[in-house]
N, C-alpha and C positions, 0 to 999 in steps of 0.2 A: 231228472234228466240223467241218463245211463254215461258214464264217464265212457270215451273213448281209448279205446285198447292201448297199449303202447307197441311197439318195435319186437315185438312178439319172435319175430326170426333171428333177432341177434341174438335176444334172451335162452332162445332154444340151441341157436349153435353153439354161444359159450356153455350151456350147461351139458351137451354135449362132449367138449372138449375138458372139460371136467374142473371149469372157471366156475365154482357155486355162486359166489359174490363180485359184485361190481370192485371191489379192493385187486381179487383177484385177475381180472379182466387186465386193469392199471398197472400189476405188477408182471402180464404175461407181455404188454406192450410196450415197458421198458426193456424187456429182454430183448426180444425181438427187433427194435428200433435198434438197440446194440448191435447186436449180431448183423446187421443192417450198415452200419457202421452209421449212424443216426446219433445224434445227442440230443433225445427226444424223449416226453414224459408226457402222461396226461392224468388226470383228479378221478374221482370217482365222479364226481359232477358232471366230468365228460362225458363217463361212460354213460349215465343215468342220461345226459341227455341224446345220447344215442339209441339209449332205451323206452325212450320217448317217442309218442306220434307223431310227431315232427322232427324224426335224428338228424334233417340236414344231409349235407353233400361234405365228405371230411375234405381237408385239402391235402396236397400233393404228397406230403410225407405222410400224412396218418394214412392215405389210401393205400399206399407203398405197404406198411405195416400192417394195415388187417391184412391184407393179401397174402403178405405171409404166413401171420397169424392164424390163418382160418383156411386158408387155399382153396376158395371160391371168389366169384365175382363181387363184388359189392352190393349187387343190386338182389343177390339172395340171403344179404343181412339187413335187407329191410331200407337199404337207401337209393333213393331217385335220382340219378344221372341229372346235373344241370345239364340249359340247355349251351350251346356251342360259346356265344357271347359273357354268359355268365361263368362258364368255366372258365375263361380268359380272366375273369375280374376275382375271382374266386383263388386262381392259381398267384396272382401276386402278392399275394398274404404270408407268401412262406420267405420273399426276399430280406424281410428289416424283423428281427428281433425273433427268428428261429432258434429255441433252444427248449431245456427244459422245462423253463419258467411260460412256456407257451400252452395256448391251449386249441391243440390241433382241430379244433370243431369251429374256433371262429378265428378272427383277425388280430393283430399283436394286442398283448394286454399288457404288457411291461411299460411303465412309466415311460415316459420321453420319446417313443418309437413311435415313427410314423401309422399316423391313424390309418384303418385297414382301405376306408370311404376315401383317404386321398391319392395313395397310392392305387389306389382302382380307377382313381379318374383318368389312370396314365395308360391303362391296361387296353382300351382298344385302341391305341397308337402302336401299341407292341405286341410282335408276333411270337411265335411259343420261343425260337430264337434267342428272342432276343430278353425275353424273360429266363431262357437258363443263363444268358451274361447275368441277369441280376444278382440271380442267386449262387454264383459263380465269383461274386465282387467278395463278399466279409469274408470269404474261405484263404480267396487269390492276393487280398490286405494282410493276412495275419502272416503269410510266412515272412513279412520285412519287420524290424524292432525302431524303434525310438522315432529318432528323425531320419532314416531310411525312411521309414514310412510314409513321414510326410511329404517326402521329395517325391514316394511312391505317387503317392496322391495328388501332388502338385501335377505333375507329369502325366500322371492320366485326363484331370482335368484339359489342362493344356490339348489335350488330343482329341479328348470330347468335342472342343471348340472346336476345332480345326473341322473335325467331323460333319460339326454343322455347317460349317460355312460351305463345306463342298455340298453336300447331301442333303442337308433341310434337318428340325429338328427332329423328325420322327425318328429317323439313324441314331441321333447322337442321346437321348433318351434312357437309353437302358444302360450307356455307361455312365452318366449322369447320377441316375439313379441309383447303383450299384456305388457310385464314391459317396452316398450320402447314406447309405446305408451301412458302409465301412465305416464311417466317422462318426454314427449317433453309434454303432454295438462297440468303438474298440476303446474311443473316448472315455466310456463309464469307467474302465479298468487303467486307465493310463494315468501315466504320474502328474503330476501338477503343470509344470513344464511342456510337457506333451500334449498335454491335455489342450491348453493353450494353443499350442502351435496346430495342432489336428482341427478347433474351432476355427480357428482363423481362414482353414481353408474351405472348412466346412462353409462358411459365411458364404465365400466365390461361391461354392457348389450348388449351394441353396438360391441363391441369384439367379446364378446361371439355368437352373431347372426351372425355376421360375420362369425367365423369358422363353425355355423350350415348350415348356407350358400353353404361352400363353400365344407365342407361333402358332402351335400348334394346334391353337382352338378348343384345348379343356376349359371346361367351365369357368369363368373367373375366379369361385371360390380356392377354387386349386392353387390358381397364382397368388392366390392371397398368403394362402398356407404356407407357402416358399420362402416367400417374400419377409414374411414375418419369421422365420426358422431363420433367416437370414441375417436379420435384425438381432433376433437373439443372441446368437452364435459370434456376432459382431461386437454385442455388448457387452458379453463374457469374457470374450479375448481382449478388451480395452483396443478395439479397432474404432475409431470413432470415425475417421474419414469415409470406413464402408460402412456404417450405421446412416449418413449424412448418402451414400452413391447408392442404399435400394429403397430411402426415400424419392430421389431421384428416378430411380428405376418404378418404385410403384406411380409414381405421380406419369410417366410415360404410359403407364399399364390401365391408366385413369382413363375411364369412357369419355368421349365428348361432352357428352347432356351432363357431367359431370365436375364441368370445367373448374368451377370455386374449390373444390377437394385437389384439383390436381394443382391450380393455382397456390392452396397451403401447401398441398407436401414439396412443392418445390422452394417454396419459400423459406421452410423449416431446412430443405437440404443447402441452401446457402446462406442461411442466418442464425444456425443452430450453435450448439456449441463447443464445434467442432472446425478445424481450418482440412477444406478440401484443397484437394491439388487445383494450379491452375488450369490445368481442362477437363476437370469434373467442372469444377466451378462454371466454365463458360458454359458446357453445355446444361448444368442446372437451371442459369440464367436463361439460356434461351427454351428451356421449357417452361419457367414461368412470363417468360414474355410471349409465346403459346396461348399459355391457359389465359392471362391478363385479355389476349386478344379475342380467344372465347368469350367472356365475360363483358365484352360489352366495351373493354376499355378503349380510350381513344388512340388512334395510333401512331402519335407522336410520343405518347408515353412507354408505347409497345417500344416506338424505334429506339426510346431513348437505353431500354432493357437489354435491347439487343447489342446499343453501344457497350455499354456494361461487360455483356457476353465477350466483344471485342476487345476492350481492354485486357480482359482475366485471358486470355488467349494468347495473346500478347506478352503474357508476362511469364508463360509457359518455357520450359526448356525444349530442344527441340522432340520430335513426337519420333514413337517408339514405335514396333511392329507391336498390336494387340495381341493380347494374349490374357485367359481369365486369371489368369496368376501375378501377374507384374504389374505396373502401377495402376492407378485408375485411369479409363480413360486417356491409355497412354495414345492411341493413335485418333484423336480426336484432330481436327486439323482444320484449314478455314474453308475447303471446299463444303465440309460436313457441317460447318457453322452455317455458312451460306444457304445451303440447300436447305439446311432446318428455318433457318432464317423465311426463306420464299414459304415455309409452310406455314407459318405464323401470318405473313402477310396475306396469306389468303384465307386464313381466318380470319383476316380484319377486315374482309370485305373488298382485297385487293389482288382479284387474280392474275388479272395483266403484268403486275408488277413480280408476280409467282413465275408468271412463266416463263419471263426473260431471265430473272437468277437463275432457275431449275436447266433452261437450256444452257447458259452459259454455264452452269459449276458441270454440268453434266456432261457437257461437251470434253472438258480440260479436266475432269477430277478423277483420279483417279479411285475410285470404287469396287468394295466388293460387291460379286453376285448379287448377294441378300439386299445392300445396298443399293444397286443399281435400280434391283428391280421397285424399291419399294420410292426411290427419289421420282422414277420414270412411272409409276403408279399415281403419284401425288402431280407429276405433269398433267399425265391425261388429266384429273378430276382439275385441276386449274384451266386446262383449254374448255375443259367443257362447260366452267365457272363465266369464264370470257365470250363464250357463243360462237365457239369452233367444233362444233360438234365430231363433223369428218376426222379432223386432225385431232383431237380428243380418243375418238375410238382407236385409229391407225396405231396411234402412242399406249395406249391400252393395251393393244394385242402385244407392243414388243414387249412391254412390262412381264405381258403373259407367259411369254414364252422363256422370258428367265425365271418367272415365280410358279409357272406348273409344274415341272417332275420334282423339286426339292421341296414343294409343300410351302412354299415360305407364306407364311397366313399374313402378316402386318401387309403384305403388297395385296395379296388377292382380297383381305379386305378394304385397303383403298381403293380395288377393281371394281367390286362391286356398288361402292359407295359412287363412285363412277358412274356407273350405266345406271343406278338411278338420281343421277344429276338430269343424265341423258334422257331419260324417259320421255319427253314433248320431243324428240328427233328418233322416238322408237323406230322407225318404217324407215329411216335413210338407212342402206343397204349397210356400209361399216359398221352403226351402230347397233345392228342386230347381229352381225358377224360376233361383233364381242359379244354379247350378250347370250348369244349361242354359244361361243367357245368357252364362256364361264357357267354355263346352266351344265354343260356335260363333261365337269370338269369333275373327276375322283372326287368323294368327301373327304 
């Protein structure tokens, strides 16, 4: 069988340009990335596989460089334009672990940097925008030194949130991103001390993208990625309270049909060996008395759980404006117990009982947005548990209209979860109203 050719146009242009060998190639693209103002490098393995039948689509900085390099297009040195979606996923490879130790033909290869496959799972959430903030963050980190920094970082974070709470995760995303990318490339070179204090934020960061994540409907393997970078970064820094809060956080992130997994990791987040604050702790508790209720358990053992959750609440200082930076769970409070509480109970097979707490905390509590919408989400599917269909849908739409423009996925997936409770009252006119206003609802 006759070997197929290779890249036959790059090979003709560099020997044109009077690069004989692939060495040569390597050392005209150091120049150039230089002169570029680039701190960028690539192997003769690069070039060789550029010089191959298959040389790939290079990413954002090598195309920058041959361009210059050679001053033609790229697609007359032998390489295929991706198409629109794949350049999007393609182009986030240059935000975490851009240097010389890179190898501009495929995704970060440096130890500890975000894998090129996770960082791509974020990439059609994020528009070209909002991918130059990324690549924008390790440059816009490095002009502050020590703990400047980290207060740099703190502070960003901090606004990230905010971010989201106004706008929905997809906004808050690329600065998210951009502070995790600051903190796995500056980390490596930082003194011991530092090093430390950068993990520990790094831990929020990774959390916190984790649930933007997982809002925002990437795959779950993605959340998984975070979540665990989170743990890590938690571990390292001797933070054991945030080791024990994205236990917590994963065991939330935990599928239904999945209840026993969420039931341990909550278990493990309040019996580990570590002392959470008391309102992590309560709301620990009351996601294992969730899952407990999933599981089959009976629901005086749920209630007793929930007691539990009440005590540890109780013995809280008073609650603080949240923020991902400051304590855990500092603005956990009894309205947000409560309403977690009516969700449990209509996992145990008791909506009626759901939907008087959900009205009553809902009425007097005050909530954010994301909150609102996702408490008022969990109404509707309780009314419709109960055999209120009408008043199930009505409650639906209002859910709607606070969880459509900011994207908040946790409410739109309890909407949907919703209308197919509803499905045997398909044909009553409300409950097709929602179901139409979430069928043509943006993905």
């Amino acid at each position: 069988m006759s070997q197929r050719p290779g890249n036959t146009l790059f090979v003709a242009a560099r020997l044109q340009r009077g690069w004989h060998s692939q060495a040569d190639v390597a050392a005209a693209y150091e120049r150039h990335a230089a002169a570029l103002g680039e701190s960028a490098s690539i192997t003769v393995r690069q070039v060789r596989r550029w010089e191959s039948p298959a040389p790939g689509w290079p990413n954002t900085i090598a195309r920058r460089v041959l361009r210059a390099m050679f001053g033609v297009p790229l697609e007359d040195l032998g390489f295929v334009p991706l198409r629109p979606a794949q350049q999007q996923l393609d182009d986030t490879s240059v935000v975490v672990g851009a240097g010389p130790d890179r190898d501009p033909g495929k995704g970060p290869a440096r130890r500890g940097t975000f894998p090129g496959g996770v960082l791509a799972g974020a990439a059609p959430l994020l528009d070209a925008s909002a991918l130059d903030h990324l690549a924008a963050a390790v440059a816009s980190a490095r002009r502050y030194t020590d703990h400047h920094l980290v207060a740099h970082l703190r502070a960003a974070l901090d606004e990230a949130a905010r971010t989201d709470g106004r706008t929905g995760p997809r906004q808050a995303l690329p600065a998210a991103l951009g502070i995790l990318g600051a903190i796995d490339e500056i980390a490596r070179d930082a003194s011991s001390a530092v090093r430390r204090d950068l993990l520990a934020v790094g831990a929020r960061a990774a959390e916190f993208t984790a649930w933007l994540h997982r809002d925002a409907g990437a795959p779950p393997h993605t959340t998984v990625f975070f979540h665990d970078r989170a743990i890590e970064w938690a571990t390292l820094s001797g933070d054991g309270p945030m080791h024990a809060y994205v236990l917590l956080r994963k065991a939330q992130a935990t599928e239904r049909d999945d209840a026993a997994r969420m039931r341990d990791l909550a278990h493990a987040a309040v019996h580990g060996p570590w002392a959470l604050p008391p309102r992590a702790r309560a709301e620990a508790l009351q996601q294992q008395a969730r899952a407990m209720a999933l599981t089959g358990t009976a629901p005086d053992l749920v209630s007793l759980t929930l007691d539990q959750a009440h005590d540890a609440l109780d013995q809280a200082a008073p609650a603080e404006p949240a923020t991902c930076t400051g304590p855990l769970c500092a603005g956990y409070n009894h309205d947000r117990l409560m309403a977690q509480s009516a969700i449990c109970h209509r996992e145990a097979g008791q909506p009626e009982r759901a939907v008087v707490l959900l009205r009553q905390h809902l009425s007097g509590g005050a909530f954010a947005p994301r909150d609102r919408a996702f408490f008022t989400a969990h109404l509707a599917g309780a009314l419709a548990a109960a055999g209120e269909p009408d008043e199930a849908a009505a409650t639906g739409l209002s859910a709607l209209q606070l969880a459509a423009a900011p994207h908040f996925g946790q409410a739109l997936g309890e909407l949907r979860r919703t209308v197919a409770v509803l499905r045997p009252y398909a044909r009553r006119a409300a409950v097709r109203e929602l179901r139409q206003a979430l069928t043509v609802l943006p993905g």
